[in-house]
TIPASE-768601 format. One record per residue (C-alpha): residue number from 0; x, y, z. Coordinates in pm, 1 decimal, m for minus. Each point is the difference from the previous one (the first is absolute). Layout:
REM TIPASE-768601
FIRO  seq         u         v         w
FIRO  NUM         X         Y         Z
...
END
This chain:
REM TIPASE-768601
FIRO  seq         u         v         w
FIRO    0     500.6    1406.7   m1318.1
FIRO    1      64.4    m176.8     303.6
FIRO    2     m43.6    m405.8       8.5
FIRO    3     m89.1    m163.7     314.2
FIRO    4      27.0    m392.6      44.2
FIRO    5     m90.2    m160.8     254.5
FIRO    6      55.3    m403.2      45.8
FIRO    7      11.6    m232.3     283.1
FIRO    8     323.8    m168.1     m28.4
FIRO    9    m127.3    m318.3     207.7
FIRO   10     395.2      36.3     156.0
FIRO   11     203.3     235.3    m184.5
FIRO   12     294.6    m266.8      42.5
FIRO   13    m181.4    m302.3    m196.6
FIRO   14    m143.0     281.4    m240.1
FIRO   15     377.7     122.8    m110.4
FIRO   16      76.0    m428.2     m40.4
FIRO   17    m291.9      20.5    m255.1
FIRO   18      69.0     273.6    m221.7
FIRO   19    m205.8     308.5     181.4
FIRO   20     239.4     238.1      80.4
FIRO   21      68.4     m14.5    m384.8
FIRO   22    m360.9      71.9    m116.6
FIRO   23     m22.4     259.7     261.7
FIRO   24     329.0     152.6    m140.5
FIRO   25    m132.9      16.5    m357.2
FIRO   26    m358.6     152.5     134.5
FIRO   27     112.1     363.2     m31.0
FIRO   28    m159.9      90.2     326.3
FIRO   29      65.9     274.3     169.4
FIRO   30    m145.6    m104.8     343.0
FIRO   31     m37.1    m416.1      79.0
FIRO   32    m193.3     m51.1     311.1
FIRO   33      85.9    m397.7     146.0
FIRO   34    m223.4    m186.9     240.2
FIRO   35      98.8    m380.3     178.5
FIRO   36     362.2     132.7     m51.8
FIRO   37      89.2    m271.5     330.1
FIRO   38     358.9     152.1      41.0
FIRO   39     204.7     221.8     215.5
FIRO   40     102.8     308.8    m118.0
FIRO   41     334.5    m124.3     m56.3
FIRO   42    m115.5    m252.0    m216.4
FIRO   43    m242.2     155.8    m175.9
FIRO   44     277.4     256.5     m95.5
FIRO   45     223.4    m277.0    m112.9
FIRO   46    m233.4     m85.8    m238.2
FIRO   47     m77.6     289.8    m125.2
FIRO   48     413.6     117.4     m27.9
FIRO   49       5.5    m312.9    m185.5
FIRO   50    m349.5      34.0    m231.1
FIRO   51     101.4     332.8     m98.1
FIRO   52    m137.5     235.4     224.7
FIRO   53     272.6      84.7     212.4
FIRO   54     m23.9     396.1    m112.7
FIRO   55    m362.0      14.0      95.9
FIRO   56    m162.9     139.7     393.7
FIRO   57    m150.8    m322.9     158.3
FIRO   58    m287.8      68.4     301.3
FIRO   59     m31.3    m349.8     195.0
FIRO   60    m254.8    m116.6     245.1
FIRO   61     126.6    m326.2     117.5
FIRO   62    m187.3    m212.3     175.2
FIRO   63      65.9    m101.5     353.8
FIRO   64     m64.1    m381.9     m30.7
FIRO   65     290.6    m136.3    m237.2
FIRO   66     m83.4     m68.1    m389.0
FIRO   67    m390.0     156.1      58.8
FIRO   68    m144.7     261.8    m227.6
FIRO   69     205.4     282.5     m20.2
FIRO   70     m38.7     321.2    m225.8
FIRO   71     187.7     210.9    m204.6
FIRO   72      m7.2     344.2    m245.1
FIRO   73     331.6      27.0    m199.8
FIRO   74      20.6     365.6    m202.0
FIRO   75     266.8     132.1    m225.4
FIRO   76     m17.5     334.4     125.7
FIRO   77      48.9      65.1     391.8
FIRO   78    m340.8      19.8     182.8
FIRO   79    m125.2     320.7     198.5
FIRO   80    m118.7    m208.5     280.4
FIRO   81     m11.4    m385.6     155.0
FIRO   82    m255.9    m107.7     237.0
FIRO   83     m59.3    m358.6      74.6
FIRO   84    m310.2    m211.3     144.3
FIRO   85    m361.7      28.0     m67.8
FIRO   86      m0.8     215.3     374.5
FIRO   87    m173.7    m260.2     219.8
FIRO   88     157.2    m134.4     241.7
FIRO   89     m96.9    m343.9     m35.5
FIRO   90     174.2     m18.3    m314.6
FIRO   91     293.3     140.7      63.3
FIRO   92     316.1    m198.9     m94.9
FIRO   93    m208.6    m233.7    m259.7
FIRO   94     162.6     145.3    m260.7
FIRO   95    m330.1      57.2    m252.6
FIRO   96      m8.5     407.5     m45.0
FIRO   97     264.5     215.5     m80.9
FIRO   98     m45.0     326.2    m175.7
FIRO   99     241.2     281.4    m145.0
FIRO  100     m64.7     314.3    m145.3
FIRO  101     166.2      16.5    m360.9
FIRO  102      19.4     346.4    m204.1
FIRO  103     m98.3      50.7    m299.9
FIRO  104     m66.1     322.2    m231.4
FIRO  105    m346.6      m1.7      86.4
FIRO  106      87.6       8.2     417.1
FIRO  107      69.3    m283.4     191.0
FIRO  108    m180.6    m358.8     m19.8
FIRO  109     m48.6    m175.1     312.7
FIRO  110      64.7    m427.9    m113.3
FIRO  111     m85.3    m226.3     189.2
FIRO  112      66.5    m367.9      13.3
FIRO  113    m227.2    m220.2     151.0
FIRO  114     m20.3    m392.3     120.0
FIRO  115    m286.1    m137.7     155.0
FIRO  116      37.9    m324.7     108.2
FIRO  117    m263.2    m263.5     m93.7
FIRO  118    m278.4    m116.8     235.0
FIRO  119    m187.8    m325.8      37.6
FIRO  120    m395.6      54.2     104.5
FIRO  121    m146.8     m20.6     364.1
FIRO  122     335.0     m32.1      96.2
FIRO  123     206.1     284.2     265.0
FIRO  124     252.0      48.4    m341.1
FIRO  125    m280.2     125.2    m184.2
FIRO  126    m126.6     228.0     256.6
FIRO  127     374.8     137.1      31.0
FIRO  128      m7.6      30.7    m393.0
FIRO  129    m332.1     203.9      15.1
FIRO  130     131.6     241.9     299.9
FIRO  131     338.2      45.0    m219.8
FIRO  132    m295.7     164.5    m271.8
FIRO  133    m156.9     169.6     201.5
FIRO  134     383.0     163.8     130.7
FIRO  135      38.0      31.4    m356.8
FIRO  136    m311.3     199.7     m24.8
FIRO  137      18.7     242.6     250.7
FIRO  138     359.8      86.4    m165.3
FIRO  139    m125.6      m1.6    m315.4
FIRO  140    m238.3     328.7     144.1
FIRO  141     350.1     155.1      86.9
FIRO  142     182.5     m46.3    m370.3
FIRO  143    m428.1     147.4    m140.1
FIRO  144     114.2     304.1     186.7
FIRO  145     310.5      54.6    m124.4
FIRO  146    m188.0     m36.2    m373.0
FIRO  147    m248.3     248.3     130.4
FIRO  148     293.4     270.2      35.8
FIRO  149      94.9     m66.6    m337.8
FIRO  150     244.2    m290.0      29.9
FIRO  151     m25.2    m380.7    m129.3
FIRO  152     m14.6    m297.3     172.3
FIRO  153      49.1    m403.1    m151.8
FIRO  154     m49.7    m325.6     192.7
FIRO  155     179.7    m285.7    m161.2
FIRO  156      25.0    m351.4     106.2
FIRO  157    m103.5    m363.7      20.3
FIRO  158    m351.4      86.0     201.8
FIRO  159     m94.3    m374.9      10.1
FIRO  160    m359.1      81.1    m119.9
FIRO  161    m238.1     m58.4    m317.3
FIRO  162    m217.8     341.7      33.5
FIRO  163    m211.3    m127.3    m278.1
FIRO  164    m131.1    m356.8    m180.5
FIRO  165     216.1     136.9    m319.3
FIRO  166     266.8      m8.6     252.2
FIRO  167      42.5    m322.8      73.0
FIRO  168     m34.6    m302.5    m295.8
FIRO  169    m211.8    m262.2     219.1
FIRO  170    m195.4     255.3     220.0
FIRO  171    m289.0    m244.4      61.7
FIRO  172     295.7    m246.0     150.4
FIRO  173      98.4     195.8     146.0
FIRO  174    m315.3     183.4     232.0
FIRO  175      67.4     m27.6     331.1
FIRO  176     363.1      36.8       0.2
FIRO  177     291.1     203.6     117.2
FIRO  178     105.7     201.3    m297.7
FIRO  179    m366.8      34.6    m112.3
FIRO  180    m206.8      67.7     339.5
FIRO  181    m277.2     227.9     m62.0
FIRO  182     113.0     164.9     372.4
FIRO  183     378.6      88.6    m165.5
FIRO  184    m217.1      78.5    m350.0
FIRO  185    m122.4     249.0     185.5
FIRO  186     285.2     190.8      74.8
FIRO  187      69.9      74.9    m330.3
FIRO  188    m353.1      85.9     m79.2
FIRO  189      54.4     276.1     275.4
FIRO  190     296.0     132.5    m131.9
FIRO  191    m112.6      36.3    m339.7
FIRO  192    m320.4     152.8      91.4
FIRO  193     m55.9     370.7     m79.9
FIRO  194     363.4     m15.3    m290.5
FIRO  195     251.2     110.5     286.1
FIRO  196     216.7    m335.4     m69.8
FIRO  197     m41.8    m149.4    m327.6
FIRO  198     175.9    m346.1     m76.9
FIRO  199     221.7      96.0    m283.8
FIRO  200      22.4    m380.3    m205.7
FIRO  201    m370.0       0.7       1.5
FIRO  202     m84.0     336.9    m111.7
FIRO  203     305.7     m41.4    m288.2
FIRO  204    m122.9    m388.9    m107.5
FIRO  205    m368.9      20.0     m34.2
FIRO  206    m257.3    m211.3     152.1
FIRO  207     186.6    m333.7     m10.5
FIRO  208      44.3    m272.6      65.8
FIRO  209     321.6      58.7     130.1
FIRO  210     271.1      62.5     m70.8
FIRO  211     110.1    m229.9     280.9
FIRO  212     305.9      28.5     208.7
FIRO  213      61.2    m327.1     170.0
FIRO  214     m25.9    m361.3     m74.5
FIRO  215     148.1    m283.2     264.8
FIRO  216     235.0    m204.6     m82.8
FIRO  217    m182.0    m277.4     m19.3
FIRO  218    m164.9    m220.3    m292.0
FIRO  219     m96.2     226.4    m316.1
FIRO  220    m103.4     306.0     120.7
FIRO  221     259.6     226.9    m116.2
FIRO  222     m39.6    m160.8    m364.5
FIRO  223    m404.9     m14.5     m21.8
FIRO  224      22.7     329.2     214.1
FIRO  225    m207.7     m84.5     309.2
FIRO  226     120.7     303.5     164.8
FIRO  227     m78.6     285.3     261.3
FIRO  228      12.5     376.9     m22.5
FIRO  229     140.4      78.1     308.5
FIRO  230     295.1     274.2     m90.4
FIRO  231     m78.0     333.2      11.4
FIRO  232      43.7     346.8     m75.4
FIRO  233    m192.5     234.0     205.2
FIRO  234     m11.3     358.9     m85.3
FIRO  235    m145.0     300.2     133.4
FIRO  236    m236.7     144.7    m292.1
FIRO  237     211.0     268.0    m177.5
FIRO  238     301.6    m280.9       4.2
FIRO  239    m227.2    m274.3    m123.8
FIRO  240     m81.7     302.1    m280.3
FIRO  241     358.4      m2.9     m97.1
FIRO  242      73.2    m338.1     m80.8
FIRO  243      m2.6     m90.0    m380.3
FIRO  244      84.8    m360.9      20.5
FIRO  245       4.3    m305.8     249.3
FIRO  246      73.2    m331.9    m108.8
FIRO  247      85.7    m333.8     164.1
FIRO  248     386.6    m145.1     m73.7
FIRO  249    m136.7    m373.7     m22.4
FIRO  250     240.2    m211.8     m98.3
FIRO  251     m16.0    m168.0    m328.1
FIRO  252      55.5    m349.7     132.4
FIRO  253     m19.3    m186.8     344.5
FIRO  254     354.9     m97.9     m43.1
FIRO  255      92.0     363.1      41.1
FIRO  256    m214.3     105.5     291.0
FIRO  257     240.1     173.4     286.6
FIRO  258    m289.0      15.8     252.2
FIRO  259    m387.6    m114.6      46.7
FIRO  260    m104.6     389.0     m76.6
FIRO  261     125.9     176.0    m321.5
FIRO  262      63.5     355.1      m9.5
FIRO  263    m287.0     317.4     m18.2
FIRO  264     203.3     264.7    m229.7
FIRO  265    m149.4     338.2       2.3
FIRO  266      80.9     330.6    m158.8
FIRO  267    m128.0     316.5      91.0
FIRO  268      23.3     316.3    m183.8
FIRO  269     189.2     242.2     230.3
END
């Protein structure tokens, strides 16, 4: 069995002064993918030398601008292969894709971790947002054809998008903005079409509502859940076949929140 989480840290500094580092040390997982990490590599290690990770293989894409984004896969065992950014050159540097190949007994399993930055409509940050899916598309035909010759491919990430109304828990709010724009919908409706990427949470947890995976800080929404889907665990369709659980690490209380996301745990049957 192999378990994948995958959690944006919201600063992997402030998440270790909150408690994460512990809950990801009692997860079990065998691969943890990271996303808003906002630290340098030396820092990053630091923290995980000190969280208890110091043993395991850490593949970094830092971001250029100072305490931006930032993305991360840690694995116990040694990866085959490390190849970082989403291969566009206007995103090069922005630290939001990094992907390593990790081997398993049923061949090697290309993860990826994945940021995409949120947008705000009609405005030139949402049209950057959209061109970073559409980057994110054309790779994703790359990582199909490495399915097609019999190996398996996962996207994981904070993906800043609702795909559906069961997604998100105030949809009708929420029309008409970044994080639920029918145009950035629509990506994921072209992905999904003909089974050759199937979001893993979904398929596992039914219909919905939810499960959600972020609530701001703000007012009561973490306690009446007012939340958005917007984690995910993409996987080409014979990987998305293997998995046998998914489940969100929400913490029981607000008081022990270490980040505005909580964690998608995955395990697949390899």
């Amino acid at each position: 069995m192999l378990r994948l989480v995958t959690a944006n840290v919201n600063g992997i500094r402030a998440t270790a002064r909150r408690g994460g580092m512990a809950w990801l040390g009692s997860a079990q997982a065998d691969v943890i993918t990271l996303q808003e990490v906002r630290a340098s590599a030396g820092q990053l290690q630091q923290v995980l030398d000190d969280g208890g990770f110091g043993g395991w293989h850490v593949a970094h894409s830092e971001a250029a601008a100072k305490g931006r984004a930032g993305v991360a896969v840690l694995t116990r065992v040694q990866p085959i292969e490390v190849r970082k950014g989403v291969g566009h050159a206007e995103f090069e540097g922005t630290g939001r894709w990094v992907e390593v190949d990790v081997p398993t007994q049923s061949g090697p399993v290309t993860v990826v971790s994945c940021y995409v930055h949120t947008g705000q409509a009609g405005t030139p940050r949402q049209e950057e947002k959209e061109r970073f899916l559409e980057a994110m598309t054309v790779r994703m035909g790359g990582l199909r054809a490495l399915a097609d010759a019999g190996g398996h491919a996962v996207i994981t990430g904070d993906l800043n998008v609702a795909h559906q109304q069961v997604d998100i828990c105030n949809w009708k709010g929420n029309r008409g903005k970044a994080g639920f724009l029918e145009s950035e919908r629509a990506y994921f409706d072209r992905w999904f079409d003909g089974g050759h990427w199937v979001d893993v949470h979904r398929a596992t947890a039914g219909e919905g509502p939810g499960p959600y995976t972020w609530w701001t800080w703000r007012g009561q929404a973490f306690d009446r859940d007012v939340g958005w889907r917007i984690d995910y665990q993409l996987a080409t369709a014979d990987l998305a076949a293997r998995a046998v659980k998914a489940e969100v690490g929400r913490a029981p209380t607000y008081a022990l929140r270490w980040s505005d996301h909580a964690p998608l745990v995955v395990d697949y049957d390899l």
